[in-house]
C-alpha positions as CSV (number, residue, x, y, z in Angstrom):
1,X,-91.6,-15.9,-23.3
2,X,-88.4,-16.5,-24.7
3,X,-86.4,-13.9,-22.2
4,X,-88.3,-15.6,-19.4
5,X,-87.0,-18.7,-20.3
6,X,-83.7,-17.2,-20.5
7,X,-84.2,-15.7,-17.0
8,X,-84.7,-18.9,-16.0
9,X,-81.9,-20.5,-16.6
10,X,-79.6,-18.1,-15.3
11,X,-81.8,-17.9,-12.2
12,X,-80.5,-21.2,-11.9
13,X,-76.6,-21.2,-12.7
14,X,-76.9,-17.9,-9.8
15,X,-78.5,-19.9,-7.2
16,X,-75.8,-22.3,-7.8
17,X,-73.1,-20.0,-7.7
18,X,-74.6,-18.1,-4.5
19,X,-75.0,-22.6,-2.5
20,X,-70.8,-22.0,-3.7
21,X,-70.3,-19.0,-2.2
22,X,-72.2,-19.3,0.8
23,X,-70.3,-22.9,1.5
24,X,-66.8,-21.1,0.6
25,X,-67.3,-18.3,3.9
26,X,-68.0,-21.4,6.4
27,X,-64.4,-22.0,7.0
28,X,-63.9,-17.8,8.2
29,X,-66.0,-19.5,11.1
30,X,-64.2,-22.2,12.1
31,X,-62.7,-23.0,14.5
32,X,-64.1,-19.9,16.8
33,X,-67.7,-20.2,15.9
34,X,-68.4,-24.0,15.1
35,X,-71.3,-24.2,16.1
36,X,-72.6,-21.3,14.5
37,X,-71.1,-23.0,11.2
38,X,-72.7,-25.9,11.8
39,X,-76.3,-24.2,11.9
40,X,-76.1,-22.5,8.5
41,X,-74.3,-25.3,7.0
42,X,-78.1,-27.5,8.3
43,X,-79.7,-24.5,6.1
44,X,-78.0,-24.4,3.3
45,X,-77.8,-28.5,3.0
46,X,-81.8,-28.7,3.6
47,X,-82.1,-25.8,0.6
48,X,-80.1,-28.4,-1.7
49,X,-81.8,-31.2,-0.9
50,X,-84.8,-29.5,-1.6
51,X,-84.0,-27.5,-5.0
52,X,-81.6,-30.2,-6.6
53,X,-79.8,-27.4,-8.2
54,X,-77.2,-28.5,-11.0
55,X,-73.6,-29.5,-9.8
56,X,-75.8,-30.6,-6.3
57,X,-72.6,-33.8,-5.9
58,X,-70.3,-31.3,-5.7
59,X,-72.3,-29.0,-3.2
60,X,-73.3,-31.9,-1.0
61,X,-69.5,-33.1,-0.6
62,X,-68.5,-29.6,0.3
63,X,-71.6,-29.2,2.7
64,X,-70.9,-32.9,4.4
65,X,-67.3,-32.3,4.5
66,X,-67.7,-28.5,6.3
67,X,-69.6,-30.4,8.2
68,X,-67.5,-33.1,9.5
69,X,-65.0,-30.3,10.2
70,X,-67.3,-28.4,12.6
71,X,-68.5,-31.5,14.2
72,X,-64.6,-32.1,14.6
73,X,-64.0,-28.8,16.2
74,X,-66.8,-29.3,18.9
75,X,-66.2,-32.7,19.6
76,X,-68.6,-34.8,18.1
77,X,-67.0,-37.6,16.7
78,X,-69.0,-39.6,15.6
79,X,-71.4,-37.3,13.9
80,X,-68.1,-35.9,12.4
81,X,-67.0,-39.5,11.0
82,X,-70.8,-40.1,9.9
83,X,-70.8,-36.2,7.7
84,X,-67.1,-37.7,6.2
85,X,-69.1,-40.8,5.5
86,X,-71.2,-39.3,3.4
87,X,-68.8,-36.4,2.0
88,X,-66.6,-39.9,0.2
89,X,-70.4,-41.0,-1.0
90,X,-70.5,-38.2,-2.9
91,X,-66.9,-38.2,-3.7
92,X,-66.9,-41.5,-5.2
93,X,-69.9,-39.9,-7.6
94,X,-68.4,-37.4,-9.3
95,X,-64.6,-37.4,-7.9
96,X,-64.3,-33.9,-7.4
97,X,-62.6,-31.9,-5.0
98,X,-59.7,-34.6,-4.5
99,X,-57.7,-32.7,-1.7
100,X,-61.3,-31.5,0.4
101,X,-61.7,-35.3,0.5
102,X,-58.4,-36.6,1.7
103,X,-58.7,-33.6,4.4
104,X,-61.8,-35.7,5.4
105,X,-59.5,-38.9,5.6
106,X,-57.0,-37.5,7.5
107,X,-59.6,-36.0,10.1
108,X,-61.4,-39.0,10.2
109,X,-58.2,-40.8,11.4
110,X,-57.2,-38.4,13.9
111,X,-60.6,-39.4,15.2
112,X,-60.1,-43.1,15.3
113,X,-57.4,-42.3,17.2
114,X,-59.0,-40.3,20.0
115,X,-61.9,-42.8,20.0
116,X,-58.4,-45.3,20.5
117,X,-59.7,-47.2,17.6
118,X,-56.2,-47.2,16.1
119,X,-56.5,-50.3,13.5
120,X,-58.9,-48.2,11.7
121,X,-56.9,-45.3,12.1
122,X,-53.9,-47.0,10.6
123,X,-56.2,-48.3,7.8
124,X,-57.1,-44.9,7.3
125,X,-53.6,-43.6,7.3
126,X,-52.6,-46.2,4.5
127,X,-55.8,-45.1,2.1
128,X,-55.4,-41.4,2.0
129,X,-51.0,-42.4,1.9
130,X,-52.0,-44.3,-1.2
131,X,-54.3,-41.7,-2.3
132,X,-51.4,-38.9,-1.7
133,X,-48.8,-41.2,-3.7
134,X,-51.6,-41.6,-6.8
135,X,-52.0,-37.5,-6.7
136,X,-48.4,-37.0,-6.3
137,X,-48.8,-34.4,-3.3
138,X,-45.9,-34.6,-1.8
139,X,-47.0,-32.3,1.5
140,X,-49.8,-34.5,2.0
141,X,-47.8,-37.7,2.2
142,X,-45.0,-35.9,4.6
143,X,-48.3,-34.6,6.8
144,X,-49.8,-38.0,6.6
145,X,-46.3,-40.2,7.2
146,X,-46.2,-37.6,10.4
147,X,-49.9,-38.9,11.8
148,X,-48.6,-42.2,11.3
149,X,-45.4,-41.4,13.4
150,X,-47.8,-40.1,16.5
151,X,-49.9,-43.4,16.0
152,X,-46.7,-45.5,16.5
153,X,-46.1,-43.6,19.7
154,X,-49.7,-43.8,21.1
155,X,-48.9,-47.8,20.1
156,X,-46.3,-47.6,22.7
157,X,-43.8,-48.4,19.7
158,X,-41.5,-45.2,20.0
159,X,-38.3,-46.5,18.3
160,X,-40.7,-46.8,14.9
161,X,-42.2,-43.6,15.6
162,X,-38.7,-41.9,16.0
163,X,-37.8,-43.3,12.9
164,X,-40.6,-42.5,10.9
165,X,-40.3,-38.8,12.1
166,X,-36.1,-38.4,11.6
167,X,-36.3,-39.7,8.1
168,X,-39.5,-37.0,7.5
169,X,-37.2,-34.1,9.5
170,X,-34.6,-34.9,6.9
171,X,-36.9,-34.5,4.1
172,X,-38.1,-31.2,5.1
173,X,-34.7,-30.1,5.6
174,X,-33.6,-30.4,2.2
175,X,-37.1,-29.1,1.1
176,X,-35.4,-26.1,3.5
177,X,-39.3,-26.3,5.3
178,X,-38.5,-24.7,8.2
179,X,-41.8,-24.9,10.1
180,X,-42.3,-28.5,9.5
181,X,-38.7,-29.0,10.8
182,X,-39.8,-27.6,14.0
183,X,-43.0,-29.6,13.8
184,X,-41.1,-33.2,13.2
185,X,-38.8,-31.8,16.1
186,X,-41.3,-31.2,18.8
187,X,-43.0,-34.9,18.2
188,X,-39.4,-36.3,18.0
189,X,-39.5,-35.0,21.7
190,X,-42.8,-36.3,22.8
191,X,-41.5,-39.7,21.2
192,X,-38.4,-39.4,23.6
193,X,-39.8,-39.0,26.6
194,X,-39.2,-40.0,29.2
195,X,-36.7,-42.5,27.9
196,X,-34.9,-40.6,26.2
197,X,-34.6,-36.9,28.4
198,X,-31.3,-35.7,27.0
199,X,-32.9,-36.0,23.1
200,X,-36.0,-34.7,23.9
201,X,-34.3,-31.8,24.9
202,X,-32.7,-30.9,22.6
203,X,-35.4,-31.7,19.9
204,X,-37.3,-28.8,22.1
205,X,-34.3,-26.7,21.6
206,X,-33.6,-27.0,18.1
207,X,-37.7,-26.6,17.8
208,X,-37.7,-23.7,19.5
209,X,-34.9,-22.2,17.5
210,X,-36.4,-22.8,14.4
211,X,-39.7,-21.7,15.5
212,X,-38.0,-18.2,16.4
213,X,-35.9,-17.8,12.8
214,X,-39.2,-18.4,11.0
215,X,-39.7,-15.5,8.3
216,X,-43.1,-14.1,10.4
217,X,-42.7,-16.0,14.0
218,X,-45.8,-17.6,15.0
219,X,-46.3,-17.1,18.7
220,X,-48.6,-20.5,18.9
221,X,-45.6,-22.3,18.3
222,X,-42.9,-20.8,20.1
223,X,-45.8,-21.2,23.4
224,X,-46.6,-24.3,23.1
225,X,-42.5,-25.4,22.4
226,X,-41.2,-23.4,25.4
227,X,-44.0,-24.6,27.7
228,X,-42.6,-28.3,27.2
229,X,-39.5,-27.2,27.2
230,X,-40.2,-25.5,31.1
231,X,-42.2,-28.8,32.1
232,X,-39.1,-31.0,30.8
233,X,-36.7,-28.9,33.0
234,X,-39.1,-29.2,35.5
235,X,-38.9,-32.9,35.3
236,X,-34.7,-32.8,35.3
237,X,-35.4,-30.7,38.9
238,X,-33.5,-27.8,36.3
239,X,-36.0,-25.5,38.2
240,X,-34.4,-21.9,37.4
241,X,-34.1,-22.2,33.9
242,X,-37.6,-23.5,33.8
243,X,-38.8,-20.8,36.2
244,X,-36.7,-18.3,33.4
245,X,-38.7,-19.7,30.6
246,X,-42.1,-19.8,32.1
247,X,-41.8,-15.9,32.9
248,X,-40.6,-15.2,29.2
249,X,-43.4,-17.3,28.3
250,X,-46.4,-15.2,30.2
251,X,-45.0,-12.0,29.3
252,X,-45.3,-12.9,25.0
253,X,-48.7,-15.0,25.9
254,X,-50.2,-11.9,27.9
255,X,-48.8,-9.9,24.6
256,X,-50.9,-12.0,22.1
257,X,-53.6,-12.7,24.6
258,X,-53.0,-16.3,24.4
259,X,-54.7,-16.8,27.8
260,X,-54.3,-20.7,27.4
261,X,-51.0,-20.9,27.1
262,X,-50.5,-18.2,29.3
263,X,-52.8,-20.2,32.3
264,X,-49.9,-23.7,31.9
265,X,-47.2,-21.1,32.1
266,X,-48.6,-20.0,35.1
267,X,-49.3,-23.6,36.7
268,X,-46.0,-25.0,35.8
269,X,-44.7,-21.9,37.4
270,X,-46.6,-22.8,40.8
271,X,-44.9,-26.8,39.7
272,X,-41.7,-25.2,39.8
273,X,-42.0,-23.6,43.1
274,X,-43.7,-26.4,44.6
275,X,-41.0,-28.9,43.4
276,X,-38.6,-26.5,44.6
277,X,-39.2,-26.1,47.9
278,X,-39.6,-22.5,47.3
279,X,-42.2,-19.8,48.0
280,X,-45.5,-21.5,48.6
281,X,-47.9,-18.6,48.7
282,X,-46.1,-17.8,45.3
283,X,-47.3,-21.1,44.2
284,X,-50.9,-20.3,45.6
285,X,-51.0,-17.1,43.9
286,X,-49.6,-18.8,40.5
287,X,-52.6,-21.3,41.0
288,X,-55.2,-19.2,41.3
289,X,-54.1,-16.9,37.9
290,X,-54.0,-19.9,36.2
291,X,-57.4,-21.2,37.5
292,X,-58.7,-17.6,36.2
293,X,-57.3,-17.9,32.8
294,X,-58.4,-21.4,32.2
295,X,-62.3,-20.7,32.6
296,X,-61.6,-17.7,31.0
297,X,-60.3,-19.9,28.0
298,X,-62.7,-22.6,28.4
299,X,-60.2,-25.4,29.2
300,X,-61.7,-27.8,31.4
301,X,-57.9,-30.4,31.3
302,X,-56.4,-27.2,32.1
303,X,-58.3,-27.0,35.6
304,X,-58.1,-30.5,35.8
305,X,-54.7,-30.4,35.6
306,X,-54.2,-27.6,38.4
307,X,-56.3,-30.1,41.0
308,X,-53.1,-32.2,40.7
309,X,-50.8,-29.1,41.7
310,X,-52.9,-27.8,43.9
311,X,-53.2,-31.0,45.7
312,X,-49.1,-31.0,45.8
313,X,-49.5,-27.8,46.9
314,X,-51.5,-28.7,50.3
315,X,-49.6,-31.8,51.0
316,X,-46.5,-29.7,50.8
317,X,-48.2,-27.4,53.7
318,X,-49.3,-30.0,55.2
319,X,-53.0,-29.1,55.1
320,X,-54.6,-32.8,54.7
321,X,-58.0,-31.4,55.6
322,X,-57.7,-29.6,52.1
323,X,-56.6,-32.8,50.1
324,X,-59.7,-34.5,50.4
325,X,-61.9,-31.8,49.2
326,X,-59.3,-31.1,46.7
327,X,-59.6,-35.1,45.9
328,X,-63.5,-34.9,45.9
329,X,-63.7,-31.7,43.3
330,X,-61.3,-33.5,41.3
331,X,-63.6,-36.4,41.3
332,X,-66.5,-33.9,40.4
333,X,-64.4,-32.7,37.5
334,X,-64.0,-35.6,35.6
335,X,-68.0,-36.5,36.9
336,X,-68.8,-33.3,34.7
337,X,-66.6,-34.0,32.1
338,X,-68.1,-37.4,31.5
339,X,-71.8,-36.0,31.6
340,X,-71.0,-33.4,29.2
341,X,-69.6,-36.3,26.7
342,X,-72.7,-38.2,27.4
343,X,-74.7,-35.5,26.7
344,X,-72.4,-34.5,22.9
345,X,-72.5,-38.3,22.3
346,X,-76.4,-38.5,22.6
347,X,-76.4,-35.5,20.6
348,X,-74.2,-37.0,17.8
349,X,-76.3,-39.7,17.5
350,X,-79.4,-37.9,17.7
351,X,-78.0,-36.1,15.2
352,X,-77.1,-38.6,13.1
353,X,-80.8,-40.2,13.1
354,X,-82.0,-36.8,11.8
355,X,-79.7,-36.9,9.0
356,X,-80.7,-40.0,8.2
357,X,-84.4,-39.3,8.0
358,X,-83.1,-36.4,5.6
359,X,-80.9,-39.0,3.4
360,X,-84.4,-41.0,3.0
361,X,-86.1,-37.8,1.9
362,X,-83.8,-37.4,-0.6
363,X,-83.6,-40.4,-1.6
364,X,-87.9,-40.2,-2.6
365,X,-87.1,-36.8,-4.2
366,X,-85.2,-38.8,-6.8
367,X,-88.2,-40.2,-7.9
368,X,-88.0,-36.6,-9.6
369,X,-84.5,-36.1,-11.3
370,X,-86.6,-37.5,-14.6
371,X,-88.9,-34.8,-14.5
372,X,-86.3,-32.3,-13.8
373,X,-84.0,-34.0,-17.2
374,X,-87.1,-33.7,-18.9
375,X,-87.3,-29.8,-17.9
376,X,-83.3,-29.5,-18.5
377,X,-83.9,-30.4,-22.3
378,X,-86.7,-27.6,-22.4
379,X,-84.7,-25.6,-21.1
380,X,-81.8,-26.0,-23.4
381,X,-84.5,-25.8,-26.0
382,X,-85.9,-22.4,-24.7
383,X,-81.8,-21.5,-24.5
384,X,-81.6,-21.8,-28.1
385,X,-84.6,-19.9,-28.9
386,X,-82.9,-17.1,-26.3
387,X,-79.4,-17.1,-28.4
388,X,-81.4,-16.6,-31.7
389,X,-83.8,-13.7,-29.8
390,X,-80.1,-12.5,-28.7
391,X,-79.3,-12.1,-32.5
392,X,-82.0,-10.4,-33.3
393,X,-81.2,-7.4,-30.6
394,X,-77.3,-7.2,-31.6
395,X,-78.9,-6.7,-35.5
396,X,-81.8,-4.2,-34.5
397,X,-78.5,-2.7,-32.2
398,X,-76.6,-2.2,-35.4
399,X,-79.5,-0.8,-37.0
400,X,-79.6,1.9,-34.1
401,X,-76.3,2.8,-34.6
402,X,-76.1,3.1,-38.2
403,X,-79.0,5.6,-37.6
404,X,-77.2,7.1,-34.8
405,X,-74.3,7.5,-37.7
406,X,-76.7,8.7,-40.4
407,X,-78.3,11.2,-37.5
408,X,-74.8,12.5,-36.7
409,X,-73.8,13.6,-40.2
410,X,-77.0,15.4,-40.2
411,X,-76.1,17.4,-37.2
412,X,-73.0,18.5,-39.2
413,X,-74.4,19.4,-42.4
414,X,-76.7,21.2,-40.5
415,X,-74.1,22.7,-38.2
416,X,-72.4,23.8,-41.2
417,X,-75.3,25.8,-42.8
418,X,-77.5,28.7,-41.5
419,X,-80.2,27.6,-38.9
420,X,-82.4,30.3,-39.1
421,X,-84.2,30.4,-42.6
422,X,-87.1,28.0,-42.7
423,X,-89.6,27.1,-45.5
424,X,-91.7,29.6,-43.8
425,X,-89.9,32.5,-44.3
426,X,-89.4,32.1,-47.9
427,X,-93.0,31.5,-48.3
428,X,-93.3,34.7,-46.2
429,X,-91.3,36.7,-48.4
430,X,-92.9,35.4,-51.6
431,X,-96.3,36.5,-50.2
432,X,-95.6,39.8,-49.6
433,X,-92.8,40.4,-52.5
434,X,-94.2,38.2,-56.0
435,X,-96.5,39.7,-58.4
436,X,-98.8,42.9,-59.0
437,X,-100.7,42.7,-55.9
438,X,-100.0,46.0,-54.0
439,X,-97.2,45.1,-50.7
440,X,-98.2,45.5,-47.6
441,X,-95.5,48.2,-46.1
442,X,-95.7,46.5,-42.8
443,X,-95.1,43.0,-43.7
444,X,-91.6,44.4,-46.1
445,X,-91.0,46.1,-42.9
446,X,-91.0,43.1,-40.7
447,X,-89.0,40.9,-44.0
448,X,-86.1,43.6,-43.5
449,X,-86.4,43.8,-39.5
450,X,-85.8,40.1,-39.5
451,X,-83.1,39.8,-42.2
452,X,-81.1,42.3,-40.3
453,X,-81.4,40.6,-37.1
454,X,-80.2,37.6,-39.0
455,X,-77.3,39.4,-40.6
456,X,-75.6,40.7,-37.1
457,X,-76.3,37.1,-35.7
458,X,-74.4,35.9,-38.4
459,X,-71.6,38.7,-38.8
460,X,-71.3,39.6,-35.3
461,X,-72.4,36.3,-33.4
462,X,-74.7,38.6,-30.7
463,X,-75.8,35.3,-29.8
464,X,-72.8,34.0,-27.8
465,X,-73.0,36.6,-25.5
466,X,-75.3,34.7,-22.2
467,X,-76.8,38.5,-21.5
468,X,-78.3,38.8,-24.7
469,X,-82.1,40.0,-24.5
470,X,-84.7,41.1,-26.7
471,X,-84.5,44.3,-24.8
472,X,-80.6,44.9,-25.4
473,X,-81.0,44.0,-28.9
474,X,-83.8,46.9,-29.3
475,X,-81.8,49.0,-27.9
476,X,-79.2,48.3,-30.8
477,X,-81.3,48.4,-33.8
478,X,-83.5,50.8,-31.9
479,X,-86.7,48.9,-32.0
480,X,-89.2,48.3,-29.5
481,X,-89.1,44.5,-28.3
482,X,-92.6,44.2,-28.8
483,X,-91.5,44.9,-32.9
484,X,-88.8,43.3,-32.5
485,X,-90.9,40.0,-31.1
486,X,-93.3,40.7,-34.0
487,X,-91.1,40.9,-36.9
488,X,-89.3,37.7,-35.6
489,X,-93.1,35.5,-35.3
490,X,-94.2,36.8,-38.6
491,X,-91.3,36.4,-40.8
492,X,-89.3,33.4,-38.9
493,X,-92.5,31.6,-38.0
494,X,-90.6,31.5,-34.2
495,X,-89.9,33.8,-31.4
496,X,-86.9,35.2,-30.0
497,X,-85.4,32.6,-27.5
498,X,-85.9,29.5,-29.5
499,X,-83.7,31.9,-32.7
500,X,-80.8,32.5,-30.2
501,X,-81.3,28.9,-29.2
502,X,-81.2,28.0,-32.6
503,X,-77.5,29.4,-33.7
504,X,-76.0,28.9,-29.9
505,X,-77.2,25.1,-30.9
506,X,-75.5,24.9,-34.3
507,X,-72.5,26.9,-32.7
508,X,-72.0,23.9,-30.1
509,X,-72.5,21.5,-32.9
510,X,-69.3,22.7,-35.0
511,X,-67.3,22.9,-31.8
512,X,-68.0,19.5,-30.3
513,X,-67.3,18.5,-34.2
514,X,-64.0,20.5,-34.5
515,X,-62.2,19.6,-31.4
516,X,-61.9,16.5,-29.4
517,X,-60.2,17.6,-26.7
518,X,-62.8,20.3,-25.7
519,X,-65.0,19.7,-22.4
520,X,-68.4,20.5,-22.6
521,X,-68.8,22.8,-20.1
522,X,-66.3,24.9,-21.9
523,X,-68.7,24.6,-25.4
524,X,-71.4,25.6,-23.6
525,X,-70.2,28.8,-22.3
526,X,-68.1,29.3,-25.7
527,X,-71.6,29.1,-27.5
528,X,-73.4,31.5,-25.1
529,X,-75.3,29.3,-23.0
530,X,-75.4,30.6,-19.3
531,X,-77.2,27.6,-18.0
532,X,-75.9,24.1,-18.0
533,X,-79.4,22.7,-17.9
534,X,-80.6,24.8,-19.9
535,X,-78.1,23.5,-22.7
536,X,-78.8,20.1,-22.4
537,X,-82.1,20.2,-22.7
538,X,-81.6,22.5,-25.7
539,X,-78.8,20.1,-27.4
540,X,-80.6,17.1,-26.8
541,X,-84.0,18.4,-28.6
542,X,-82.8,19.9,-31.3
543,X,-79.9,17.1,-32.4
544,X,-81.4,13.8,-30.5
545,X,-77.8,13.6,-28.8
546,X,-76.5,14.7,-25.5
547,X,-73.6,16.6,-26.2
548,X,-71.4,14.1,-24.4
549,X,-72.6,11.5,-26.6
550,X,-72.5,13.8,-29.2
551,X,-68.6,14.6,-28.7
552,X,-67.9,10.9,-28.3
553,X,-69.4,10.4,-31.6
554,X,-67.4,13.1,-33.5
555,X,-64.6,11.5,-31.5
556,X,-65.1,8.3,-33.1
557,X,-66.2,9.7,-37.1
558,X,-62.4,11.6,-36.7
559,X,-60.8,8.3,-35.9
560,X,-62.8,6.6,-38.4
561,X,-61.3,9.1,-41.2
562,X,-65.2,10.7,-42.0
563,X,-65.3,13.2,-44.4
564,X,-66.4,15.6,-42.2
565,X,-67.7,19.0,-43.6
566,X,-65.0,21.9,-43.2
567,X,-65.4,24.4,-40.6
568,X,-64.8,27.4,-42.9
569,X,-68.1,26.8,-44.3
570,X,-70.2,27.1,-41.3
571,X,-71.8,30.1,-42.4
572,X,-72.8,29.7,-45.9
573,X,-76.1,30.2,-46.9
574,X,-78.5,26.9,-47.3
């Protein structure tokens, strides 16, 4: 019962280490495969609702806050603020996981924004700023200060924004941060124009610099920077350099199969040519790889985008029987888009009924939590009862191996004296040698057989040779075998293999004992075993050790300083 009990409880410190481990792989999914995230994160949050396992707070914020994040990703925002909602409920219980939480902050204000809800987003800003500040994370409150530089410019109040982001550029240059320099740069520039076109340049430049000294360059980046950079020339009519940068800009995009990137390259290069005056079946051409990349890609404001050029494009030829079905799939573009953001908002707040029906469920399993205390004090109960059961093993365990010790030096003193006369034989040769009875010739034959097979074991060590048979051994003393066999049954009460096996055992014994650095393989042939099975089964039978275990023992009784018998003694009589 006890070592039930004690399965029990760490049945349940595993399941809460495997809820952990599961949660900590969710992010490997995201962004690619939110919605596959989302699924198993439903799973794994039902399971923890329904088990209550310990440390469940800290599970739950994890859960709600992966969550939020993959709602983020595929553009449910509201079911996104409603999981961060519930991620700071379970915050505020057992404030753990500080930074996970102001991630969900800063999210959740980068959603107020798109939702243009941008007092609450400011209000935001300010908590997790003062949160930052009161946690001393100084990246954090650079990141956040930076959020609250693109608000100002979404306000329409750039000269605030500009400032914000030139006192945070300076900041990061003395923290030498060169990717965050670039970062403050490239905003700096969204900031400036229009207005501003000479600064926003070269913000862009000085971006795109930086991005390109980086230690590893990160392609993203550098598109992303060069792109603006080719749409700002575009907009100074500076259409060769743009045209230079746009081509530079395919060929690393097409490298790192950055088809995105790759498909605004190619529709500011038709832009470029439009604009230009220049080649206009270019321009179609450029049009139609972009279209290709951008449902390849998935990026419906991409293909939006390319109605606007392509409409340039046929008022430029003069085609005006293509601008208005041009004009009407552009209509039926944003007509799609809208549906589809019905259809996610429904969803959200489909959703977000379903999680509340969950939240009430839980809320009625609390009704158990003093049932489950109740069970927690058993269980530290039955906990004790397993560390005293625990005891009781490690002292039967020393117990085994002070037998194991007492067994060992056995096997020596044995090794070390002959293994061949037992009580039987003496009792044989009393028999047939003590008092006036008449002796049976046959039976003092069969004593002095056996002594003298004993005698050239003993003097010349027949034994270690793997060959030896009862049929080459008659041959040497010729005997018959079948005497031989005999003489060895009556007077050593044993028969011939289990005699050889006897010395070719205590052989092994004193050489496993005398050497540490000897392998076993090498004792077994050195003791005349042909067989490496056939040894071990041997060794283990007649000592209770393998003799691996049985040369890691001697191993340790040499370091130990045992007084171990001396070798030169091996052969003495008993």
């Amino acid at each position: 019962m006890v070592v039930l009990i004690a399965l029990m409880v760490c049945s349940l410190a595993h399941g809460q280490n495997s809820y952990m481990s599961r949660l900590r792989e969710i992010p490997n999914m995201l962004p690619e495969q939110a919605a596959k995230a989302d699924s198993v994160l439903g799973v794994i949050l039902q399971e923890i609702i329904d088990n209550q396992p310990p440390g469940s707070d800290s599970m739950l914020l994890l859960n709600y806050a992966l969550l939020g994040h993959s709602g983020l990703y595929q553009g449910k925002l509201n079911l996104a603020l409603d999981y961060y909602d519930k991620a700071y409920y379970y915050y505020k219980r057992g404030m753990v996981f500080p930074k996970l939480y102001m991630g969900c902050l800063l999210n959740s204000a980068v959603i107020f924004e798109k939702q243009f809800r941008f007092k609450e987003a400011s209000e935001t800003y300010q908590t997790l700023l003062n949160l930052a500040e009161g946690k001393n994370d100084s990246v954090l409150i650079a990141d956040t200060w930076l959020n609250i530089g693109i608000l100002n410019h979404k306000l329409k109040d750039d000269d605030n924004a500009v400032a914000i982001m030139e006192k945070l550029y300076t900041w990061h240059r003395e923290k030498r941060d060169t990717l965050r320099m670039a970062n403050v740069l490239q905003n700096i520039a969204t900031c400036c124009f229009p207005a501003q076109v000479k600064k926003a340049e070269s913000a862009l430049i000085q971006a795109l610099d930086l991005y390109r000294r980086l230690e590893s360059p990160d392609s993203y980046y550098i598109l992303i920077n060069t792109n603006n950079l080719a749409e700002l020339f575009i907009y100074q009519k500076r259409f060769a350099e743009s045209i230079r940068l746009l081509e530079d800009n395919i060929e690393l995009a097409e490298k790192t199969g950055a088809t995105e990137h790759q498909a605004i390259a190619y529709r500011l290069l038709a832009q470029c040519e439009i604009e230009a005056g220049g080649n206009l079946q270019n321009a179609r051409e450029y049009i139609e790889k972009s279209e290709q990349l951008a449902r390849v890609s998935g990026r419906s404001d991409i293909l939006r985008d390319l109605k606007e050029t392509e409409l340039l494009l046929q008022v430029r030829s003069g085609n005006f029987g293509e601008v208005k079905k041009i004009l009407e799939n552009y209509k039926q573009l944003y007509d799609e888009s809208a549906r589809e953001n019905a259809r996610i908002i429904n969803a959200e707040f489909q959703t977000i009924h379903e999680v509340k029906k969950i939240s009430e469920q839980k809320n009625l399993l609390q009704e158990g939590i003093i049932i489950k205390n109740r069970q927690l004090n058993f269980t530290l109960v039955a906990l004790l009862a397993a560390i005293l059961a625990i005891v009781i093993i490690v002292m039967q365990y020393l117990r085994i191996r002070q037998a194991m010790k007492t067994m060992y030096r056995m096997n020596l003193e044995i090794a070390n004296s002959s293994p061949a006369y037992p009580a039987h034989f003496e009792t044989f040769v009393n028999e047939n040698t003590d008092g006036d009875e008449e002796v049976d010739d046959d039976n003092i034959s069969m004593i002095n057989l056996y002594s003298t097979i004993l005698e050239r074991f003993k003097s010349q060590k027949i034994y270690l040779d793997p060959t030896l048979s009862i049929q080459s051994l008659g041959e040497t003393m010729n005997r018959s075998p079948r005497y031989i066999s005999m003489a060895i049954k009556k007077a050593g009460n044993t028969n011939f293999s289990t005699l050889v096996n006897r010395f070719r055992i205590n052989e092994a014994r004193r050489l496993l004992a005398s050497s540490q650095d000897i392998p076993v393989n090498d004792v077994m042939l050195q003791s005349g075993f042909g067989s490496r099975q056939s040894f071990h089964r041997n060794f283990k039978m007649a000592t209770g050790f393998t003799p691996a275990d049985y040369l890691e023992r001697a191993k340790k009784s040499i370091s130990a300083n045992f007084d171990l018998p001396e070798n030169d003694q091996a052969d003495r009589e008993p």
